[in-house]
C-alpha positions in Angstrom: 0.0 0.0 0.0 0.4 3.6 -0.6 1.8 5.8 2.7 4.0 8.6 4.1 7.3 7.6 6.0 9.3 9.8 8.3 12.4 8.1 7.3 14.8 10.2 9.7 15.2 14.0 11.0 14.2 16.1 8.6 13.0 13.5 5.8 9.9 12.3 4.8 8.6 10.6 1.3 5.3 8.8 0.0 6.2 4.8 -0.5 4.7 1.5 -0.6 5.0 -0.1 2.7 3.4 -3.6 4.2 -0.4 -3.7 4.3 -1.0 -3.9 8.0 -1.9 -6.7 9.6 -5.1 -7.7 11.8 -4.6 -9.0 15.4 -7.8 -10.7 17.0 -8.9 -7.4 18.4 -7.8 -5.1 16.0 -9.9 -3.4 12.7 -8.2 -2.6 8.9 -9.4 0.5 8.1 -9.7 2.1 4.4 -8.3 5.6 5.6 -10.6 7.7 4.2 -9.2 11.2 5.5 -6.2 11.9 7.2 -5.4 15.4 8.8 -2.1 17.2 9.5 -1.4 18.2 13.4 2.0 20.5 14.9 2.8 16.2 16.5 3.7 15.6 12.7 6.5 18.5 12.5 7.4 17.4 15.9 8.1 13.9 14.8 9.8 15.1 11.6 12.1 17.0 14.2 13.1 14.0 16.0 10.7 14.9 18.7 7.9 12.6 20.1 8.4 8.9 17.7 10.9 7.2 19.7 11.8 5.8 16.7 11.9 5.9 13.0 10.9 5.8 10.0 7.2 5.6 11.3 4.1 6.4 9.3 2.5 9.5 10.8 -1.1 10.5 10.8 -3.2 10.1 14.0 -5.9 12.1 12.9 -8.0 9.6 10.7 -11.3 8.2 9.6 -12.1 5.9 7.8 -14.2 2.1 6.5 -13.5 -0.5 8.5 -12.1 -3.0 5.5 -11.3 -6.4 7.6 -11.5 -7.2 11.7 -9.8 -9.7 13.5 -10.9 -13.1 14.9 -12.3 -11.8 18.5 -14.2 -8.5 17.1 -18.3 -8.8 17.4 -18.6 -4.8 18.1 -18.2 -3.5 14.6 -18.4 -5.2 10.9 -16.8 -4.5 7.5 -18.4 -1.6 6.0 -19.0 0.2 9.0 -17.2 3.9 9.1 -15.5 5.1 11.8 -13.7 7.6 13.5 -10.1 6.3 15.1 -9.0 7.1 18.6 -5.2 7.1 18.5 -4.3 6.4 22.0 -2.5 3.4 23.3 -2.2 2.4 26.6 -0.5 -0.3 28.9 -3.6 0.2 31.4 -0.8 -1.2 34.4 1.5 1.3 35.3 0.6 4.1 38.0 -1.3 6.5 35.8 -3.2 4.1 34.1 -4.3 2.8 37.1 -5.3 6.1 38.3 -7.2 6.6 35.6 -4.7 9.1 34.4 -4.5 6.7 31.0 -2.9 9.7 28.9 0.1 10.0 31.3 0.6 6.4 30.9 4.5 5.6 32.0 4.6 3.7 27.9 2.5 5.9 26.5 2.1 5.1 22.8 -0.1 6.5 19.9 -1.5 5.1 16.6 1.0 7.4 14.1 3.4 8.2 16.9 4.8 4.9 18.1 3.0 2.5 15.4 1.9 2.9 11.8 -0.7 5.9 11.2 -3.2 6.9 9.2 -1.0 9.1 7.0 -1.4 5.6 4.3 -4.5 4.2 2.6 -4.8 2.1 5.5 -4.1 1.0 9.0 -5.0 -0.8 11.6 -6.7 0.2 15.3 -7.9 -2.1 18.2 -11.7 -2.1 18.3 -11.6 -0.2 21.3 -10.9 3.2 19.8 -13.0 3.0 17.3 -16.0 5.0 17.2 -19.1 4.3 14.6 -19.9 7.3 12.6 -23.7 8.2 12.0 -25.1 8.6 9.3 -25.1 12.0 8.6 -21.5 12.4 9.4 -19.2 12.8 6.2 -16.4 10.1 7.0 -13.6 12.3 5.7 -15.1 15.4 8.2 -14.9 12.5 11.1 -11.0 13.1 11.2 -11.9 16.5 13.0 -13.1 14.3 15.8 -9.6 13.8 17.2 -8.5 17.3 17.6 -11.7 17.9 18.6 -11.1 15.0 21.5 -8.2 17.0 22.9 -10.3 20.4 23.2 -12.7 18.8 25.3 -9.9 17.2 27.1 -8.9 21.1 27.7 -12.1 22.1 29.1 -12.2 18.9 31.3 -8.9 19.9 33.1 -10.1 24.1 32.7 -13.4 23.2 34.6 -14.4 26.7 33.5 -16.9 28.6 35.4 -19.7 30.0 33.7 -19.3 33.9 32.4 -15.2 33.6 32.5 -13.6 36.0 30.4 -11.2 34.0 27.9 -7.9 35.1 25.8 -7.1 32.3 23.8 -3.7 32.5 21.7 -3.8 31.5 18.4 -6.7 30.8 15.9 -5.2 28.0 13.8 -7.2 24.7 14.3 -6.7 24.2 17.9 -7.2 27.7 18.9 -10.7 27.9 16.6 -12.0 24.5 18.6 -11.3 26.0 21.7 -13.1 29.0 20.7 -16.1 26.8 19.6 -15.6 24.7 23.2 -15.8 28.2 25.2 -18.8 29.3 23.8 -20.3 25.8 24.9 -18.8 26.7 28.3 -20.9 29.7 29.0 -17.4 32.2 28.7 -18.9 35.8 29.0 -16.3 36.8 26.2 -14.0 34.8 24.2 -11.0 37.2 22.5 -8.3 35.8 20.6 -5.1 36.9 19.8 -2.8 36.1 16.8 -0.2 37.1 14.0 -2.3 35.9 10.7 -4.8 38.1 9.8 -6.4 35.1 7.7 -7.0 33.3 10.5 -8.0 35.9 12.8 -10.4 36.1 10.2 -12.1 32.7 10.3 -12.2 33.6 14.3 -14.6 36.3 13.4 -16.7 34.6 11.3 -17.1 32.1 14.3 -18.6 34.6 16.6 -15.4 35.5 18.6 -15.6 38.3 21.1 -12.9 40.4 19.6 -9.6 39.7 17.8 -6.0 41.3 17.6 -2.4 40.5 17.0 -1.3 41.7 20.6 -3.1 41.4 23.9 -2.3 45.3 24.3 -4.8 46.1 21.6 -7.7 44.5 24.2 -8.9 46.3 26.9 -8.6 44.3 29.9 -6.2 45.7 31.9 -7.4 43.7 35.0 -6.4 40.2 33.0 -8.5 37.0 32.0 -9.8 34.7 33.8 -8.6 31.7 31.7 -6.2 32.0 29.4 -5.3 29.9 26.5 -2.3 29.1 24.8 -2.8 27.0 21.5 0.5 28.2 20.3 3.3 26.3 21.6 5.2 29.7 21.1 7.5 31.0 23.6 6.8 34.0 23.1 3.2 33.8 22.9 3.2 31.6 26.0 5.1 34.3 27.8 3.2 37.1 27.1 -0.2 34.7 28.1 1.4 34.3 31.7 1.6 37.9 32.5 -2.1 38.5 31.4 -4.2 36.3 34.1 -6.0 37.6 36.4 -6.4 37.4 39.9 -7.1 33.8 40.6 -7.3 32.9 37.2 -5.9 29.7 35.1 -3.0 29.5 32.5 -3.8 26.6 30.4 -0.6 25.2 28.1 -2.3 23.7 25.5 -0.4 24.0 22.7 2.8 21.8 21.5 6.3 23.5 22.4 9.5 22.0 21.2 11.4 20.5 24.1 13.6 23.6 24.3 11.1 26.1 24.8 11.8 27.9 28.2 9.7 30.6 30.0 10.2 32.6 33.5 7.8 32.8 35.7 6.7 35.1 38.8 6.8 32.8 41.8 5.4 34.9 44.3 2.8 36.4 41.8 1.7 32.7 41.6 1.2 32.2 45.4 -0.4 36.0 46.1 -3.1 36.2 43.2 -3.8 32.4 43.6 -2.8 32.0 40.0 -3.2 28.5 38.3 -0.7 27.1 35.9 -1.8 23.4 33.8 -1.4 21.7 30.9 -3.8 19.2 28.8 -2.1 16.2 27.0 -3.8 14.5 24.3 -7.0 12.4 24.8 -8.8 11.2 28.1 -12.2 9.8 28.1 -13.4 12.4 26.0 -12.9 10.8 22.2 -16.7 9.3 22.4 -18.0 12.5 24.1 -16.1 14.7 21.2 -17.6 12.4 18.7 -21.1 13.0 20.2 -20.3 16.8 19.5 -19.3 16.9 16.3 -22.5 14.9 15.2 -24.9 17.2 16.9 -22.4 20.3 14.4 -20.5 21.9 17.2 -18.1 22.2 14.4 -18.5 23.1 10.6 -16.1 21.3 8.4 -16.1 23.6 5.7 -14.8 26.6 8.0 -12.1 24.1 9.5 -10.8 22.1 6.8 -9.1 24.7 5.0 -7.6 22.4 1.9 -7.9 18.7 1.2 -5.1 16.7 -0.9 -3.8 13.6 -2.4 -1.3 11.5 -0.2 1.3 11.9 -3.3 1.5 15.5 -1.9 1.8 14.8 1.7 5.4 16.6 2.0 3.9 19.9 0.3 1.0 19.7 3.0 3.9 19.8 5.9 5.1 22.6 4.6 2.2 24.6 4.0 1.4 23.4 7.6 4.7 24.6 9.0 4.3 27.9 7.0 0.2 28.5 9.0 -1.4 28.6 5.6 -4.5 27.4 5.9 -6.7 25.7 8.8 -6.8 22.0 8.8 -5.0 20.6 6.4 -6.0 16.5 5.4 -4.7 14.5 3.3 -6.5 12.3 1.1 -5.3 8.2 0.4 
């Protein structure tokens, strides 16, 4: 079969490969969509895959083409969307229900073959049946959309909080979408492309601007958002909480990234610093939204093309033209 390879650092090409093979409780799936994440230039950096080459792409949907011996949930033909996650459900975190911590973490187009090919292969277990009405190449959206939820689950926002989120590529726009959900009194957002500061307005963001000084809130936000990964961004988002408010990393740094931060400022205003990491329990529950059309794929899949040009779709990704970028077996 057709698929993308990270071969090393730096190097990636579209090549035939082994078809993947079904275990007793794993699906084939006919990849139908695949879409383009910041993990993917992290893996072509040497970051993330512990080893390679690996096929990438753990953002997919698809038709489920062959199962293995022990699967009775789900039948040939049936379409679903692909939960990426793999865990050891032994160590520590796992058994603390902490499963996206998991001390051998692993992830379908990380660690193992992904989606980025005109198939793969997925225990039963993260597979999700689409509905009827659900486009299956829209369905890859369901992933991201799994780690926005995953977001709010750790922001546990209360209602009428005043949000500045950083960034409006795809990440940024879902948690947007996600805040207005929440009950957020305003929602501003805060980036340097005016294209996709753009597509924030025409989702019904409060305001938009390429620096935080152009906002007036000189008392801070009560959450604020970084879907960036940038140092800088993720900088200047620590210095504009608010009194008891919550700094939420949520985008992808490199491993170098570095920051300060005001210790004391912390402990008087009662500030809160997290992070969200991937997927936890909330892959079905994101799939439930994005039948009932908390997101529009139109506005969020920005360009859809052929595997064969999977390298140019990195590095219009890397360059932040466009939204969501898929690729197309």
């Amino acid at each position: 079969m057709k698929a993308a390879l990270i071969t090393g650092v730096g190097s990636v090409e579209v090549t035939t490969v082994d078809d993947p093979e079904c275990g007793p409780r794993q699906v084939v799936v006919d990849v139908a969509a695949c879409g383009l994440c910041g993990t993917d230039l992290h893996i072509l950096q040497g970051e993330f895959a512990p080893t390679l080459p690996v096929v990438p792409g753990h953002e997919f949907a698809g038709t489920i083409v062959e199962i293995g011996s022990q699967v009775n949930e789900l039948a040939v033909g049936d379409r679903v969307a692909v939960d990426p996650s793999l865990y050891c459900y032994e160590c520590r975190m796992c058994r603390a229900g902490k499963n996206n911590l998991c001390e051998r973490w692993a992830a379908i187009g990380v660690t193992t073959a992904g989606g980025a090919a005109e198939y793969a292969v997925a225990p039963v277990a993260n597979c999700v049946k689409l509905p009827d009405h659900v486009r299956t190449e829209d369905a890859a959206l369901i992933e991201p959309l799994s780690c926005a939820v995953r977001g709010y689950d750790v922001l546990r926002s209360q209602m009428a909080s005043r949000v500045l989120i950083y960034g409006s590529g795809t990440m940024g726009l879902m948690m947007l979408q996600l805040g207005k959900l929440t009950g957020a009194s305003s929602i501003e957002v805060v980036d340097l492309n005016p294209e996709r500061l753009e597509t924030a307005r025409q989702l019904g963001v409060s305001a938009v601007a390429s620096s935080a000084d152009e906002l007036d809130r000189p008392q801070g936000w009560d959450v604020v958002i970084d879907a960036t990964g940038n140092e800088k961004a993720i900088q200047d988002g620590l210095g504009r909480v608010a009194k008891g408010g919550t700094f939420l990393q949520f985008g992808v740094s490199d491993y170098s990234a570095r920051v300060t931060i005001e210790p004391y400022k912390i402990y008087n205003q009662e500030i809160t610093i997290t992070g969200s990491m991937a997927v936890l329990h909330s892959f079905e529950r994101a799939a439930d939204l994005f039948a009932t059309g908390v997101l529009d794929p139109e506005i969020f899949i920005s360009d859809r093309v052929p595997l064969t040009d999977y390298a140019g779709a990195l590095d219009q990704f890397k360059a932040g033209k466009g939204r969501k970028i898929q690729v197309l077996p």
